[in-house]
C-alpha positions, -999 to +999 in steps of 0.1 A: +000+000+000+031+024+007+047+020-026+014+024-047+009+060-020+046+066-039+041+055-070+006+081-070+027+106-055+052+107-085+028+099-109+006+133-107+037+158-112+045+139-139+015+141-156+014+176-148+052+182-160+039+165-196+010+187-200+033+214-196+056+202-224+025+196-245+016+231-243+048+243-248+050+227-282+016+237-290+027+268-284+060+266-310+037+253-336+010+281-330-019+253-319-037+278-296-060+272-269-088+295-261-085+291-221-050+312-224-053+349-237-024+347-258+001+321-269+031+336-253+009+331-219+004+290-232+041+289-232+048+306-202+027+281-186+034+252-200+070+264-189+060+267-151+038+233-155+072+216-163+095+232-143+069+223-113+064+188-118+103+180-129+114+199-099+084+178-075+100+143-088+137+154-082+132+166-049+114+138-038+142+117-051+170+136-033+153+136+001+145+096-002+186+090-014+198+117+016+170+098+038+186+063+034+219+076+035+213+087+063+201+051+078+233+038+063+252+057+084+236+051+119+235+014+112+277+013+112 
């Protein structure tokens, strides 16, 4: 049950970071959605969207390696 809480917990920023590369190349090749006011805005977002789901999955990963390095060392 953990791992599948983990797995869920990595699995929505990365969702989130590939929407925000989808709308970034929508956004080269001019595929415009009405919800933004301008396509610069699409990109801009899509930007932030990747930036905050790539930077959600690498922290998580530093803090679980610095976690169980830190159990390594008590356990010498």
């Amino acid at each position: 049950m953990r791992r599948l809480l983990a797995l869920l917990v990595l699995f929505i920023p990365g969702v989130i970071a590939a929407y925000g590369i989808k709308l970034m190349r929508d956004a080269l090749f001019s595929e415009f959605y009405p919800l933004f006011l301008h396509i610069g805005v699409q990109f801009i977002v899509g930007l932030l969207f990747f930036i905050a789901g790539l930077g959600f999955i690498g922290g998580f990963i530093v803090y679980r390696d610095r976690k169980k390095q830190k159990q390594k060392g008590n356990i010498k």
